[in-house]
C-alpha positions as CSV (number, residue, x, y, z in Angstrom):
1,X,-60.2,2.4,30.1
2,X,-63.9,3.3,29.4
3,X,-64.5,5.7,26.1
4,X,-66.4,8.6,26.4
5,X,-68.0,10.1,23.3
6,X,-68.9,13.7,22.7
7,X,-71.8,14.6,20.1
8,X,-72.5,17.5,18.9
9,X,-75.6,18.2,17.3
10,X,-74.6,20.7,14.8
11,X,-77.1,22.5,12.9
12,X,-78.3,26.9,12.8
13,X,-79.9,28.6,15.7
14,X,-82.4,27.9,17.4
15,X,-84.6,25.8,15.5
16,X,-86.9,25.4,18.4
17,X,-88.4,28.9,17.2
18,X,-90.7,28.3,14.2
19,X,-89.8,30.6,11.2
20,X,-88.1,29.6,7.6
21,X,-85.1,31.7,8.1
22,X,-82.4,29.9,9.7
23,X,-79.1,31.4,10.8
24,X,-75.6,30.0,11.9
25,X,-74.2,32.6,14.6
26,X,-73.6,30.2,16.7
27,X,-70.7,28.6,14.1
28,X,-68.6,31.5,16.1
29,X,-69.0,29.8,19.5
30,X,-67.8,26.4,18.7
31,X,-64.3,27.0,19.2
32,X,-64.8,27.9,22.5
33,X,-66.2,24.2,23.3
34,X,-63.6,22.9,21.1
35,X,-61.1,24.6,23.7
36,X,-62.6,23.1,26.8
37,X,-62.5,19.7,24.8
38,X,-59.4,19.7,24.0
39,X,-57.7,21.2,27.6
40,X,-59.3,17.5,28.5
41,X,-58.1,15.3,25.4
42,X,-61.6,15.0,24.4
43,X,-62.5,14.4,20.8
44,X,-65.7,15.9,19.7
45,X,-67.9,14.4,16.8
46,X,-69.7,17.6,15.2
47,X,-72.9,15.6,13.3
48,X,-73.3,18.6,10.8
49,X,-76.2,19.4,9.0
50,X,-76.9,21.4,5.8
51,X,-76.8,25.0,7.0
52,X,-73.6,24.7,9.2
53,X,-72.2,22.8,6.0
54,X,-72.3,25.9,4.1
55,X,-71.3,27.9,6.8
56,X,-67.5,28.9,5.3
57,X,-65.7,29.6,8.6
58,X,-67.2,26.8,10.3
59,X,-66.1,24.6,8.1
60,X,-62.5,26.2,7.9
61,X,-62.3,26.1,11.5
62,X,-63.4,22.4,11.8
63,X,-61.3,21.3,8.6
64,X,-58.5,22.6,10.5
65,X,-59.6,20.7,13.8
66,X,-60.5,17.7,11.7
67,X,-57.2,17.4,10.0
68,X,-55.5,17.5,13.1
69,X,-57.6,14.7,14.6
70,X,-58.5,17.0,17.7
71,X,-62.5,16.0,16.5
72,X,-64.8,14.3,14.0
73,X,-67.2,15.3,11.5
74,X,-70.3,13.1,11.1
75,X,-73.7,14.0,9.6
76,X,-76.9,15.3,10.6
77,X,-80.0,15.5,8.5
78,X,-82.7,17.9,9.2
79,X,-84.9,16.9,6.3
80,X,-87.4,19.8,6.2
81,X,-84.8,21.8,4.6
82,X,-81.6,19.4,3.3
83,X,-81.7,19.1,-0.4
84,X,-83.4,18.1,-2.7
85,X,-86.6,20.0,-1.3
86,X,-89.5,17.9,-2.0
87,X,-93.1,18.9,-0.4
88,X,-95.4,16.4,1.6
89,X,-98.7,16.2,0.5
90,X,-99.6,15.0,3.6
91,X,-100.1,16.7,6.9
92,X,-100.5,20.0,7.8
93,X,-96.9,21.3,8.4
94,X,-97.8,21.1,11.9
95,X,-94.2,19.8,12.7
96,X,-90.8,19.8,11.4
97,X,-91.2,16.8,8.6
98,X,-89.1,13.4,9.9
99,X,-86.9,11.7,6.9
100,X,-88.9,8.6,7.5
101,X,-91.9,10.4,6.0
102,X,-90.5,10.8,2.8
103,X,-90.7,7.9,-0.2
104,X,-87.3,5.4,0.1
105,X,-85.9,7.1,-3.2
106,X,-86.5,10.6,-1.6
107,X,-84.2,9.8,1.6
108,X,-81.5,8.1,-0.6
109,X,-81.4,11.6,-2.3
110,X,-81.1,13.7,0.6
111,X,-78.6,11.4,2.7
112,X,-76.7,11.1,-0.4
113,X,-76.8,14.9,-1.2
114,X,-75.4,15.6,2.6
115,X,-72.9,12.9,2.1
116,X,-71.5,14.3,-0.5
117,X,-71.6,18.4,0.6
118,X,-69.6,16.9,3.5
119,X,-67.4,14.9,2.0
120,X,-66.4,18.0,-0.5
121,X,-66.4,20.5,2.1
122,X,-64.4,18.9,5.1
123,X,-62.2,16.4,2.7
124,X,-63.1,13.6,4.3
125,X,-64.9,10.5,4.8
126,X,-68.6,10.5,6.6
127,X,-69.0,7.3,8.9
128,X,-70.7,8.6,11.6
129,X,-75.1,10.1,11.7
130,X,-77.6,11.1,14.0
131,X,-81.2,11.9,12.9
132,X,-82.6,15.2,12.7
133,X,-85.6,15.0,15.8
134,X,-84.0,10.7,16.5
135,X,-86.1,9.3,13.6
136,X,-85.0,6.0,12.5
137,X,-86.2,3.2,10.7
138,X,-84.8,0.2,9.2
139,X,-85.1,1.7,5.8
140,X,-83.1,4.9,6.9
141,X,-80.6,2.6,8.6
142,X,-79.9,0.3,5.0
143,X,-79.5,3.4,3.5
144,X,-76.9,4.8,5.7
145,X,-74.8,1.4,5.1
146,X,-75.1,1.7,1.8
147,X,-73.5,5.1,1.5
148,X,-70.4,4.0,3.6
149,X,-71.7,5.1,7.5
150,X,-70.4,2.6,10.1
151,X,-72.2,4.2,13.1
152,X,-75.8,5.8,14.2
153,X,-76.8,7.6,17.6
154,X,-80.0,8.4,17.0
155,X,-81.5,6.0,19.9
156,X,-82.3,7.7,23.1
157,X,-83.1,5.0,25.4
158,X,-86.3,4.3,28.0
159,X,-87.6,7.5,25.4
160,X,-91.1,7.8,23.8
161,X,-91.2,9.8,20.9
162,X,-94.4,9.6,19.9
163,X,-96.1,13.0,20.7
164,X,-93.7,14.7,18.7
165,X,-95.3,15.1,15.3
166,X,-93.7,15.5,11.9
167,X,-95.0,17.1,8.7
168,X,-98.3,14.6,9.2
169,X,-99.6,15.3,12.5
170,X,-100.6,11.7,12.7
171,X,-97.0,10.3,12.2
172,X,-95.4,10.8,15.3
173,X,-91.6,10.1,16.1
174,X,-90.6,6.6,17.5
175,X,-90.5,4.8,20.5
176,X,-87.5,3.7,22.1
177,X,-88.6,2.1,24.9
178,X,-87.7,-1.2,23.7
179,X,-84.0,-0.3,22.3
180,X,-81.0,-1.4,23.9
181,X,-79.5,0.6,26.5
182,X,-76.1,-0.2,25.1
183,X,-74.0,-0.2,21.5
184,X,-74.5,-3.0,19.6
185,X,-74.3,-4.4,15.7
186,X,-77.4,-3.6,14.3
187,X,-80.3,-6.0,12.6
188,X,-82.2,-4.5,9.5
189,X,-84.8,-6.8,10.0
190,X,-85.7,-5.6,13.7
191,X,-83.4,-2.6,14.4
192,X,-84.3,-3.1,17.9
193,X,-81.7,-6.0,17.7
194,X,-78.0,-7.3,17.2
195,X,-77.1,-8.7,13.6
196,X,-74.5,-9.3,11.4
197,X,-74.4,-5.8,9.2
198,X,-71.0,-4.5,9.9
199,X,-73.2,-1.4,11.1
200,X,-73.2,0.1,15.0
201,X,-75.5,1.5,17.2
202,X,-73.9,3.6,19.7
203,X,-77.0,4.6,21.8
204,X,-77.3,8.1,24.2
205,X,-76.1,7.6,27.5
206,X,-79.8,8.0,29.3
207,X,-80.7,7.0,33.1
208,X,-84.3,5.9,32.9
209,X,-86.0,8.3,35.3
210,X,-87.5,7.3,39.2
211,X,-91.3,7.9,39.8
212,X,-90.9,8.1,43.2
213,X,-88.9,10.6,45.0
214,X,-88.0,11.5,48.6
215,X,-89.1,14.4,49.3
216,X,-91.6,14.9,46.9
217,X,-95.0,15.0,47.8
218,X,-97.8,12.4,46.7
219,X,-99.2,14.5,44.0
220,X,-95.2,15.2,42.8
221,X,-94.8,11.7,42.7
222,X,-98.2,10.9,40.4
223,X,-97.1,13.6,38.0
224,X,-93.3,11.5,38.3
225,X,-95.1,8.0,37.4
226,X,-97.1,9.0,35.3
227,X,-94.5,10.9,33.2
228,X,-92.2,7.8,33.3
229,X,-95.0,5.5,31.9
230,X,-95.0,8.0,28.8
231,X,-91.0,7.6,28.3
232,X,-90.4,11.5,28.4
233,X,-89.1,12.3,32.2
234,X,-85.7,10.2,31.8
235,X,-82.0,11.7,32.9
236,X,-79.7,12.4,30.0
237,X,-76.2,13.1,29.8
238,X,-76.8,16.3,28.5
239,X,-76.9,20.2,30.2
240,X,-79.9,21.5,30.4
241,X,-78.6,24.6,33.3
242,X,-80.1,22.3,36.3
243,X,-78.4,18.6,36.0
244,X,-74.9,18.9,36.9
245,X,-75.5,16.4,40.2
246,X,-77.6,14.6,37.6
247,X,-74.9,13.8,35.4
248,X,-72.1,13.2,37.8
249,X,-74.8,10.6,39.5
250,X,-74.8,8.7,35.9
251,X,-71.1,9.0,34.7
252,X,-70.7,7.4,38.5
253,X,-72.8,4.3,38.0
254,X,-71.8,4.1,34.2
255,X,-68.3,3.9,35.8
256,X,-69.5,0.9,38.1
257,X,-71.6,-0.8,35.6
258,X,-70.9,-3.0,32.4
259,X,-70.7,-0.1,29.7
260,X,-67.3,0.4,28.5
261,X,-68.8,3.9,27.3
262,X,-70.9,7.1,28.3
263,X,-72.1,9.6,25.2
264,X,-73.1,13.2,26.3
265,X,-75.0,15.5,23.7
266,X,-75.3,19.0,23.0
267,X,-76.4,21.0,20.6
268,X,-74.2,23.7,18.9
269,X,-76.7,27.0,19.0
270,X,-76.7,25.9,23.2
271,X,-73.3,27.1,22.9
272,X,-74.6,30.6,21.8
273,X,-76.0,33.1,24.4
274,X,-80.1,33.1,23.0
275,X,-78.8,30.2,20.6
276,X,-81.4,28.1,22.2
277,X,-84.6,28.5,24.7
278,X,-82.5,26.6,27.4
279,X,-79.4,28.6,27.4
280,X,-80.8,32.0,26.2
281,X,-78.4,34.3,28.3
282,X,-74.7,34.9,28.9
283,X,-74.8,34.3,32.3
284,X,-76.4,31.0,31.2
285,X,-73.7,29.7,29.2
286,X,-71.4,30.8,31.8
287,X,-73.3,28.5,34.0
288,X,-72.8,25.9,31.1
289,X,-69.0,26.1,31.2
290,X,-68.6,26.1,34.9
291,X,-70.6,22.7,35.0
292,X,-68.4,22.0,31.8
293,X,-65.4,22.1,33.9
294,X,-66.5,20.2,36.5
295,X,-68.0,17.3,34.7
296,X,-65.3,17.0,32.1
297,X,-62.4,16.8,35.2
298,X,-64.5,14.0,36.4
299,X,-65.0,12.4,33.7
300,X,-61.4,12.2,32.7
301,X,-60.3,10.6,35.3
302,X,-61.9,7.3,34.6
303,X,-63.2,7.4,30.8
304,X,-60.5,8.5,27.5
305,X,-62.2,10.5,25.4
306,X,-62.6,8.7,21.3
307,X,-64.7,10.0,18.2
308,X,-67.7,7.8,17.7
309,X,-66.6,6.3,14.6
310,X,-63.3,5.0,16.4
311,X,-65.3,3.7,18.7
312,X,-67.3,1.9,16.5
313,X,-64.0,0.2,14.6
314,X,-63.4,-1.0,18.2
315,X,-66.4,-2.5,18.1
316,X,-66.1,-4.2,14.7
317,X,-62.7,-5.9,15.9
318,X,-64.4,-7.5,18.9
């Protein structure tokens, strides 16, 4: 049976807002998603960064989780505010600063330093990352071997990040254009390709967008093509309030093509009435759980929920 992975990008409220106070309200609307998960033997992978690691009833409530193998706790590094603090010297601040800005020894400080909070706090092993804002390199990448991780997600496929500027408003984020569609066993000489590291890939489930439309009209459909030449006007398996025929259109073909998995994202604070700009009402995350509903009772029928590091030990045996 295909595997279908749940992510959860799980960090304070949000952080779309600029401001240097960050909150984690929305720690108290997890177990809610953690319900619907579970009334569909799903396994959710929580990829928790700093704030939510110090969050104490959080981390009681996903310990307990956790232990009972009902989800999985990965890591997520915002690096703007995950010890140690070190300051850029350059760039404005425009942006939230990307890890792969900092010096090698400075990112080997602050992925070991999240490692280890995680480790201590949820009493287990880490083997499973995303990247704060999808920044990877191949220098982030060793790193994450080195401290034990099996598994990234951080590549959104057919997806140009290049407008989106870090700390240095001239070091935008990367392009994935060129990444593979579907997991594979990472190079650290081209991260674009397969090797032989003993370390996975398991990219976002992402249907490259159509820049022409029926029913759209001629100046619609410019706006469409042009938007898809920049990589930023692609279909994700991920709620956004609007998709729901969206999504059901790609776990379909994902069912009928050669994947043998689909990965949906969401952040935690999107689970938090005004948590997020998307989802900044109740009747909005309402709305979220009603499409919940109907997407996870499709999805079950054809795709058994697994936590992304399983699914990456599946990998590793062939």
């Amino acid at each position: 049976m295909k595997k279908f992975i749940i992510t959860v990008d799980t960090e304070g409220d949000n952080l779309w807002s600029p401001g240097d106070i960050i909150t984690t309200k929305n720690a108290k609307f997890v177990e809610r998603f953690q319900r619907i998960c579970e009334k569909y033997c799903f396994i959710p992978t929580y990829l928790v960064n700093y704030e939510m690691a110090m969050d104490q009833e959080f981390v009681e409530y996903i310990k307990s989780k956790s232990n009972e193998k009902k989800c999985e706790v990965g890591m997520h590094l915002h690096a703007w505010n995950n010890p140690p603090i070190v300051t850029l010297q350059n760039g404005n601040g425009k942006g939230r600063a990307y890890l792969i800005e900092f010096s090698i020894d400075i990112m080997k400080q602050k992925i070991q330093y999240i490692t280890e909070l995680l480790q201590k706090k949820f009493d287990c092993k880490i083997h499973s990352h995303r990247a704060g804002r999808w920044a990877i390199n191949k220098d982030y990448m060793k790193l994450l071997k080195e401290e034990g991780y099996l598994v990234d997600c951080s590549v959104t496929p057919f997806t140009n990040w290049k407008r989106s500027y870090g700390h240095d408003e001239k070091f935008g984020g990367v392009d994935f254009r060129k990444f593979p569609c579907d997991a594979y066993e990472m190079s650290f000489d081209d991260i674009r390709k397969t090797g032989e590291t003993g370390f996975f890939e398991v990219p976002m489930t992402i249907a490259k967008c159509i820049p022409f439309q029926k029913g759209k009209t001629i100046s619609e459909n410019i706006k469409g093509v042009v938007k898809c030449l920049k990589g930023n006007n692609n279909r994700w398996l991920r709620p956004d309030g609007t998709n729901l025929q969206s999504m059901l259109e790609i776990i379909d073909n994902k069912y009928k093509g050669n994947t043998d998995y689909i990965e949906f994202m969401i952040h935690s604070s999107e689970l938090m009435p005004a948590g997020s700009p998307t989802f900044d009402t109740e009747e909005k995350i309402e709305k979220l759980y009603e499409d919940l509903e109907i997407l996870f009772s499709k999805i079950c029928l054809n795709f058994e929920g697994i936590g992304l590091t399983d699914y990456a030990k599946r990998l590793m045996k062939g």
